[in-house]
FIDREN-200504 format. One record per residue (C-alpha): residue in three letters; x, y, z. Coordinates in nm, 4 decimals. Layout:
// residues N
{ala {X Y Z}} ...
***
This chain:
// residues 344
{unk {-12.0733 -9.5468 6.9007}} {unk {-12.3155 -9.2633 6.9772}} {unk {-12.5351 -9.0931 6.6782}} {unk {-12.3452 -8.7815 6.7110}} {unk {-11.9908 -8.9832 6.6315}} {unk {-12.1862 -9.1266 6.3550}} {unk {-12.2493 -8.7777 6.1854}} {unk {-11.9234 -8.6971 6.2385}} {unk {-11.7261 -8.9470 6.0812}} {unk {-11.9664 -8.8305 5.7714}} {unk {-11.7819 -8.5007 5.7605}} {unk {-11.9734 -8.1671 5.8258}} {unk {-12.3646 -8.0892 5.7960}} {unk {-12.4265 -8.0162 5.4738}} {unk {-12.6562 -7.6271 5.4303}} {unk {-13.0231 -7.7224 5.3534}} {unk {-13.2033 -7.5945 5.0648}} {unk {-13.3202 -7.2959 5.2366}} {unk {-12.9878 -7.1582 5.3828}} {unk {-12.8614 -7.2242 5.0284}} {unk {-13.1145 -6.9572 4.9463}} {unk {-13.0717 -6.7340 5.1428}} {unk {-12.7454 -6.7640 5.1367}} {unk {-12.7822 -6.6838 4.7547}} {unk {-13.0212 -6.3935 4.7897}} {unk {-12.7712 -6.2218 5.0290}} {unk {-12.4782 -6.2545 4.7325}} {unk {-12.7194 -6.1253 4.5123}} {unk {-12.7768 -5.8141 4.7084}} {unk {-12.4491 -5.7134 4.7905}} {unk {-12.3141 -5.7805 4.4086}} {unk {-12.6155 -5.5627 4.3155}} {unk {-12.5538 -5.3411 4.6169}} {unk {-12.2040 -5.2830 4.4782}} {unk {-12.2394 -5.2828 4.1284}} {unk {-12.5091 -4.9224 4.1794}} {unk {-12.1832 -4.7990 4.4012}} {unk {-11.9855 -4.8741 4.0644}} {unk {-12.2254 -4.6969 3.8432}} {unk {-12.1995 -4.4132 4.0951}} {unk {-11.8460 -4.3480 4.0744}} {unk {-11.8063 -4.4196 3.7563}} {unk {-11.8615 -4.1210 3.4951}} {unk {-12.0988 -4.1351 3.2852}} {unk {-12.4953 -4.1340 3.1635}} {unk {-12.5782 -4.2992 3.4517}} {unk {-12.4470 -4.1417 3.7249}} {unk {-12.5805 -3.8274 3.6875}} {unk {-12.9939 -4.0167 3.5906}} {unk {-13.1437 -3.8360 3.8935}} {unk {-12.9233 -3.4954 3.8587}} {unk {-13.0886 -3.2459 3.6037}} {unk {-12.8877 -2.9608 3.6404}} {unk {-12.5603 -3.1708 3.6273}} {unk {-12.6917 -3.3291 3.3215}} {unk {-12.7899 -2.9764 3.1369}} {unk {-12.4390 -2.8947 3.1943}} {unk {-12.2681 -3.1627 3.0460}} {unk {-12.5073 -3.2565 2.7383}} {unk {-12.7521 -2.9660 2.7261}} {unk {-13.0699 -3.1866 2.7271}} {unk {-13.2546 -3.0625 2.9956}} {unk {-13.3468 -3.4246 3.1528}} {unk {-13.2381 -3.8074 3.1843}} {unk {-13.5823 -3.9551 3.0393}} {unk {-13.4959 -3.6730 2.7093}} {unk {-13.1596 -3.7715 2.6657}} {unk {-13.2106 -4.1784 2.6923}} {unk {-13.5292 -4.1043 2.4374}} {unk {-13.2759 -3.9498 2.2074}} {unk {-13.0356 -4.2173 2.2764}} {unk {-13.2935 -4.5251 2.1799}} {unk {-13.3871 -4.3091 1.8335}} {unk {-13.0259 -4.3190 1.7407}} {unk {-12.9005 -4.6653 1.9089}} {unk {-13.0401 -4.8890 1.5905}} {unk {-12.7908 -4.6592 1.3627}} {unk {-12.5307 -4.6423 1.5917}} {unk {-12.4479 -4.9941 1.6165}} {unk {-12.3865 -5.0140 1.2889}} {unk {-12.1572 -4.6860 1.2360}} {unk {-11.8024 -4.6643 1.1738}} {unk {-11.5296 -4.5840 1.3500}} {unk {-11.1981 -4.3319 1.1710}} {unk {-10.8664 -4.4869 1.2162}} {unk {-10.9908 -4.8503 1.3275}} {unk {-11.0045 -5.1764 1.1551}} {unk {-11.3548 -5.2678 1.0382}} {unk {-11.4963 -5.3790 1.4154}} {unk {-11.8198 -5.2723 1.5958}} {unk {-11.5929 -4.9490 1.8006}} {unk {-11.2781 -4.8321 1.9732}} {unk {-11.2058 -5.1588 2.1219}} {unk {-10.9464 -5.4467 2.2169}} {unk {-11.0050 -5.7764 2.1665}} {unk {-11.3098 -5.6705 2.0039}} {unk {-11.4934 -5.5709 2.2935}} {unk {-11.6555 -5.2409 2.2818}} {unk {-11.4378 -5.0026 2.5484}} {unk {-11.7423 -4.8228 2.6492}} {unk {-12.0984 -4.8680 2.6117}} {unk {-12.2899 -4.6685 2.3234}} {unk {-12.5149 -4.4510 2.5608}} {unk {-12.1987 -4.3868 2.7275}} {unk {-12.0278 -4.2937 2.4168}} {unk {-12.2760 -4.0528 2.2970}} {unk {-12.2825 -3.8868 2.6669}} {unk {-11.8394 -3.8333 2.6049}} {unk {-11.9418 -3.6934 2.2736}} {unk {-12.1733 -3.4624 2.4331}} {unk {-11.9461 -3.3493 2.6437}} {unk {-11.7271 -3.2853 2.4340}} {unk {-11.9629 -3.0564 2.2849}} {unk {-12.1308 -2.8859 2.5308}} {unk {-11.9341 -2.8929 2.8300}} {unk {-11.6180 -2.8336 2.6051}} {unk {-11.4138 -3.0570 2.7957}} {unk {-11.0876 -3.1302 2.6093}} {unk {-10.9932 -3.5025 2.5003}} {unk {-10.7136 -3.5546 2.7608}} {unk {-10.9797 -3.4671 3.0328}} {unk {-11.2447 -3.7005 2.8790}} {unk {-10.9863 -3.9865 2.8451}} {unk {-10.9085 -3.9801 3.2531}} {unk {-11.2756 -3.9509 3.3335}} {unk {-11.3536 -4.2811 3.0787}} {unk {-11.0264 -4.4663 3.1585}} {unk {-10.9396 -4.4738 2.8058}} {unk {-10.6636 -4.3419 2.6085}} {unk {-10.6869 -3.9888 2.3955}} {unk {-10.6985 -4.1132 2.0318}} {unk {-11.0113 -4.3322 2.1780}} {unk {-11.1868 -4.0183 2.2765}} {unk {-11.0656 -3.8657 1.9190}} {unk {-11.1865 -4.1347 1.7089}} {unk {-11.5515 -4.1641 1.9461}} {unk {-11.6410 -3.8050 1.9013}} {unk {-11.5737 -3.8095 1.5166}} {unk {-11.7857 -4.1334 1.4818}} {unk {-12.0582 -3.9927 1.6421}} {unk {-12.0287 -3.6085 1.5064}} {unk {-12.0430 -3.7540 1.1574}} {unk {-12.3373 -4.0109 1.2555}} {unk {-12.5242 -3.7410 1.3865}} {unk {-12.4967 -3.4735 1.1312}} {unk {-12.6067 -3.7617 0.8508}} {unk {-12.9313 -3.8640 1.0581}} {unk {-12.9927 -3.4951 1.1963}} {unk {-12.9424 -3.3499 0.8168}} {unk {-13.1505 -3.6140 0.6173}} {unk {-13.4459 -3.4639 0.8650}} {unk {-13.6650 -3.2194 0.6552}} {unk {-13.6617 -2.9068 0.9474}} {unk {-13.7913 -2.6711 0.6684}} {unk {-14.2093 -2.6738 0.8092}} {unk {-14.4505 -2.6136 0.5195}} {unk {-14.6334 -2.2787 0.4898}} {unk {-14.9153 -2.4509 0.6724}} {unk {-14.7429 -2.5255 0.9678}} {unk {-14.5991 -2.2192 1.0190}} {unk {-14.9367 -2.0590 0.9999}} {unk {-15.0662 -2.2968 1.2321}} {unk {-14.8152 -2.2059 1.5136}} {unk {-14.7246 -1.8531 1.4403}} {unk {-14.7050 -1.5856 1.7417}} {unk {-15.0466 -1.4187 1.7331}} {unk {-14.8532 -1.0845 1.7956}} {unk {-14.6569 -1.1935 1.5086}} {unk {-14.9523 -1.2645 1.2842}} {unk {-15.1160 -0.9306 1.3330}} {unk {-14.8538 -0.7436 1.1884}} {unk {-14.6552 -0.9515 0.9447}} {unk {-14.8420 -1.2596 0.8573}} {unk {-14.6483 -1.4201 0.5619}} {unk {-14.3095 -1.4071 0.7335}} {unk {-14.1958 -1.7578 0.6801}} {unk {-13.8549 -1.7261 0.8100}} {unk {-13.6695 -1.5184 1.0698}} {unk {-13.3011 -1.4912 0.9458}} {unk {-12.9597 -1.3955 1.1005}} {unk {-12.5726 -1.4354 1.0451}} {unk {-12.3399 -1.5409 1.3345}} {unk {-11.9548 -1.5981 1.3321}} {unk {-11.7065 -1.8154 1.5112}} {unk {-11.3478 -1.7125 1.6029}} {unk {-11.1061 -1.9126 1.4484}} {unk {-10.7157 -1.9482 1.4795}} {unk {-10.5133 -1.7172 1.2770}} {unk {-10.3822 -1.9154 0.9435}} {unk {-10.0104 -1.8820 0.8176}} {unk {-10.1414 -1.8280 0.4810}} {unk {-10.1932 -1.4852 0.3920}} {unk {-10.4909 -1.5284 0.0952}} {unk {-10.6437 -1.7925 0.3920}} {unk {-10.6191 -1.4792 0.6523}} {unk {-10.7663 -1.2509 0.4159}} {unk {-11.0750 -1.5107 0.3276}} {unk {-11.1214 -1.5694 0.6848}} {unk {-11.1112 -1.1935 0.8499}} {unk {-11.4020 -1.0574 0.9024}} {unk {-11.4083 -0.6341 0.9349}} {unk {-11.7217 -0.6468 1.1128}} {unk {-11.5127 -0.8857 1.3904}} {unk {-11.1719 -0.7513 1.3247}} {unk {-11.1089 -1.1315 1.3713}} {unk {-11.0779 -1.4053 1.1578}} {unk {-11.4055 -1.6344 1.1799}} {unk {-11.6554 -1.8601 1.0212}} {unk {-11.9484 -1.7438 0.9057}} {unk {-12.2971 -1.9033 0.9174}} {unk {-12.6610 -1.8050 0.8148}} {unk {-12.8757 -1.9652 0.9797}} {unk {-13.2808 -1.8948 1.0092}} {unk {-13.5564 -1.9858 1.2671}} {unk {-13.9358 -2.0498 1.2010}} {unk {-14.1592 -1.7362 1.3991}} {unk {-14.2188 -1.9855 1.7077}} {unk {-13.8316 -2.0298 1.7454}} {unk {-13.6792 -2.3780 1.6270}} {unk {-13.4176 -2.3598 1.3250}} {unk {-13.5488 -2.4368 1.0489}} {unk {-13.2515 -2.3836 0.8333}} {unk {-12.8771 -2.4036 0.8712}} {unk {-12.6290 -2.3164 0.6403}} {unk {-12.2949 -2.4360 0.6378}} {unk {-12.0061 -2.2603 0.7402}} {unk {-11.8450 -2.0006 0.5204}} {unk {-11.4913 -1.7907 0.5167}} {unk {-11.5400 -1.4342 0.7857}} {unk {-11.5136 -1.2289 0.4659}} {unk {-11.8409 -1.3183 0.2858}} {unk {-12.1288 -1.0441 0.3150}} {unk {-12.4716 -1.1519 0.4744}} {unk {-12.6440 -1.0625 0.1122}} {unk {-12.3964 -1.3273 -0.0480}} {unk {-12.3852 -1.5823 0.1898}} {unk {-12.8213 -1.5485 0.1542}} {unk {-12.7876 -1.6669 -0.2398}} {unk {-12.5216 -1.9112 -0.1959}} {unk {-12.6615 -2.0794 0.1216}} {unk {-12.9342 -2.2421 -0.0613}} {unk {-13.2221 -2.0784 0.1734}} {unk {-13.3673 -1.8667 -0.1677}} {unk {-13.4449 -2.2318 -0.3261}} {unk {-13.7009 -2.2980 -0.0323}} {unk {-13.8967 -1.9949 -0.0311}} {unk {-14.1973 -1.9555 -0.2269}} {unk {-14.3586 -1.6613 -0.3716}} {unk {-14.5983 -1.5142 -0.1228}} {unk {-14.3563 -1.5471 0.1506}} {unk {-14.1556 -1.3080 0.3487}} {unk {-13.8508 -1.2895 0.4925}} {unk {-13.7386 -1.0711 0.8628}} {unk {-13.3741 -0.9543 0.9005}} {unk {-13.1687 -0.7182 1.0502}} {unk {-13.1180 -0.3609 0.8432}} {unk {-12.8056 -0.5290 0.7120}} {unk {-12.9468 -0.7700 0.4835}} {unk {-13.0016 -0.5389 0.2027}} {unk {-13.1695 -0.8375 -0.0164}} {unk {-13.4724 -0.7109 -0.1360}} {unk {-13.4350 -0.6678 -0.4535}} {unk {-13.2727 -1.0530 -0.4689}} {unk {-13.6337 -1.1671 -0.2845}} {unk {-13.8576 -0.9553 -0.4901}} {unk {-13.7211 -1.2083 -0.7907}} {unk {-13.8766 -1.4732 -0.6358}} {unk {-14.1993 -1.3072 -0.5169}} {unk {-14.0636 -1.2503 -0.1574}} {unk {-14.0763 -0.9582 0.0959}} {unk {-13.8225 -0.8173 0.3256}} {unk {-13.9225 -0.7388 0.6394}} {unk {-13.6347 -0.5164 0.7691}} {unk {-13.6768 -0.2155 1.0330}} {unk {-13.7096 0.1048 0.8593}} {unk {-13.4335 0.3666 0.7786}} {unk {-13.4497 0.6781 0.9583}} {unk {-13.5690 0.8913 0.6590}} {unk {-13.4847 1.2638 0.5496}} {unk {-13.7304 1.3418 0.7626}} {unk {-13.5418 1.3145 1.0834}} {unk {-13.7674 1.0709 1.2726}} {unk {-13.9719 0.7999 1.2306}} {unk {-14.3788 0.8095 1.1954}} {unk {-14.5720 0.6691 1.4685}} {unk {-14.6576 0.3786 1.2347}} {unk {-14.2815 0.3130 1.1287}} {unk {-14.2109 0.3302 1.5124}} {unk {-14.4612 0.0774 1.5953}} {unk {-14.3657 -0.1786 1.3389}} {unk {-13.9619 -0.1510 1.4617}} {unk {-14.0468 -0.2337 1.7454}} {unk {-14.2555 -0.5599 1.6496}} {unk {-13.9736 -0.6756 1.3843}} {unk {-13.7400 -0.6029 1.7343}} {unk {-13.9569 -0.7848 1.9361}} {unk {-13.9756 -1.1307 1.7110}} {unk {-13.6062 -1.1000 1.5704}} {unk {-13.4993 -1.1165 1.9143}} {unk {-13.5698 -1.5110 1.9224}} {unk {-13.3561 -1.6041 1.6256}} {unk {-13.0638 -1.4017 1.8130}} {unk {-13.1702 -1.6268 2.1985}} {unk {-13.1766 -1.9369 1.9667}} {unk {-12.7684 -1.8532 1.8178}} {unk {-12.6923 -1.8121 2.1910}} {unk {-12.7815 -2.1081 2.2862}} {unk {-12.5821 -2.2704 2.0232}} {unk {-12.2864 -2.0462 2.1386}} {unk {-12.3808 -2.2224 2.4838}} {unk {-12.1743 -2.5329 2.3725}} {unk {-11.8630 -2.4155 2.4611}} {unk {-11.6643 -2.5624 2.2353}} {unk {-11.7330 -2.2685 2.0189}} {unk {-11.5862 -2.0357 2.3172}} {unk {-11.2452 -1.8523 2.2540}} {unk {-11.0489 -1.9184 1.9258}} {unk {-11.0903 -2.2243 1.7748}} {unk {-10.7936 -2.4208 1.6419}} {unk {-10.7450 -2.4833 1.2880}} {unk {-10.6891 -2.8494 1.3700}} {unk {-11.0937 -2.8650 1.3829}} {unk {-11.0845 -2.7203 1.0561}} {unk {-11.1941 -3.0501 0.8800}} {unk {-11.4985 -3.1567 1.1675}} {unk {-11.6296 -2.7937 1.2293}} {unk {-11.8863 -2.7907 0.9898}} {unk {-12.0004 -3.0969 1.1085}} {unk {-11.9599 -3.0120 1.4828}} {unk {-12.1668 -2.6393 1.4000}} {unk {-12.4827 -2.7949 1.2343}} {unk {-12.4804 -3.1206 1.5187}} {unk {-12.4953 -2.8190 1.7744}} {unk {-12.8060 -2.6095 1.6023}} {unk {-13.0106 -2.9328 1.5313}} {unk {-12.9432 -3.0520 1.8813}} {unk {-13.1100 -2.7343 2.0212}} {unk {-13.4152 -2.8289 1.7800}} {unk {-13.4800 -3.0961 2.0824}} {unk {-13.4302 -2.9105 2.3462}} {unk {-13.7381 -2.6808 2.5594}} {unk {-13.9260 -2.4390 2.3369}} {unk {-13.7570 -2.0664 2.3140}} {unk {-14.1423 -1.9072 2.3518}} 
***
């Protein structure tokens, strides 16, 4: 019997070590090889990691690296937060397996926010049903508004000093808060005392009704909550809690229609408003020139409610449904923009 009948009745060469190897490293490639084409086609944070325009439109953070730094502050929290309408498990999930990871659940939320895609749409693009998208969104609206509201955004009188406009500085230097009110359509209620709290005459619409101020270099530093369309801008100024943070010495910029002086001067406060056109006709070269500077700074807290208007679920009319999460979903929206590029 020859040596090659001898191999043979022992069945087939067996691979060496090497081939084994290589054999390995080639598996390894393609499974890693197809598991980026996954991550490609599937939606979500990761997909769009190289695609900052894509990802402004969706979330509103300008960047991948700023929105995964965001995501890592809040993940610790996160893990630990609870879910509406579920038994007591870590998420949305079946067999207790989390449906879809937590950076990707934060991205739906955002979405849901700032792109303003509806729940239906957000359920086909996450292969997951509607009340999974419902339940996600509310988890991590209320999360956020806790961890966002227990931050202290009100900056001390130092720190405003320190980064004040210089143009600013020159002419009004103890202005410690630029102020403005802003309203959000809502749907028309059946009621008719809930119509008449909720209409406003200067929208002929019924809305909600927010004050909400800026510090001179442009980040909010106070956010009220939501209020009925009918309110005036001088009541919803005392109720809203923003007279318990100033201090005497301080001063205050509005629009003419915040006709609060005399509520300021209490507490030691100025109003910077423009000035009135007087009996005289027209205004003096010096009333002229400081118009045009409160114009030219009150013009940032106005840019800095547009961008919160920029998550479009605030666009059109929005349903009474939301009623009981809009408060919620309004202040989320204005401290998210605290993290977003600088308004100057």
């Amino acid at each position: 019997m020859h040596q090659d009948d001898n191999a043979e009745a022992f069945g087939p060469q067996l691979p060496t070590t090497g081939e084994l190897l290589q054999l390995l490293a080639s598996a390894s490639n393609k499974l890693q090889h197809m598991t980026s084409r996954l991550v490609m086609c599937k939606f979500g944070l990761e997909r769009y990691g190289s695609d900052s325009s894509t990802l402004m439109f969706y979330t509103g953070f300008s960047s991948y690296n700023q929105l995964t730094g965001f995501f890592h502050w809040m993940q610790p929290v996160a893990q630990q937060m609870a879910y509406p309408y579920s038994a007591a498990k870590p998420g949305p999930s079946v067999g207790g397996t989390r449906l879809l990871a937590l950076c990707d659940e934060l991205f739906l939320t955002l979405c849901r926010l700032h792109a303003g895609l509806l729940e239906q749409d957000l359920a086909d693009r996450f292969k997951c049903s509607v009340s999974t998208v419902s339940r996600t969104c509310l988890a991590w609206i209320n999360l956020l508004y806790v961890v966002l509201g227990s931050i202290n955004i009100w900056p001390s009188r130092e720190a405003i000093d320190k980064h004040m406009p210089p143009g600013l500085k020159a002419c009004f230097p103890k202005v410690r808060v630029v102020i403005d009110c802003t309203e959000i359509f809502t749907q028309k209620p059946s009621s008719l005392l809930a119509n008449s709290q909720l209409y406003s005459n200067y929208k002929s619409h019924t809305t909600f009704k927010a004050l909400v101020g800026t510090a001179p270099h442009g980040p909010f530093t106070f956010v009220s909550s939501l209020f009925s369309g009918a309110i005036s801008d001088v009541e919803i100024t005392k109720v809203s809690g923003l007279l318990d943070l100033l201090e005497s010495g301080d001063a205050v910029m509005a629009d003419k229609g915040f006709t609060i002086g005399s509520v300021l001067a209490d507490r030691g406060v100025d109003l910077v408003i423009p000035h009135f056109l007087s009996s005289r006709g027209q205004f003096s070269s010096e009333e002229v020139k400081q118009n045009d500077a409160i114009t030219a700074h009150r013009v940032h807290v106005e840019r800095a409610i547009r961008r919160v208007k920029e998550n479009r679920i605030f666009q059109g009319i929005v349903p009474l449904s939301m009623l009981g999460s809009m408060n919620q979903i309004w202040t989320v929206c204005c401290l998210l923009s605290n993290f977003r590029a600088s308004l100057f």
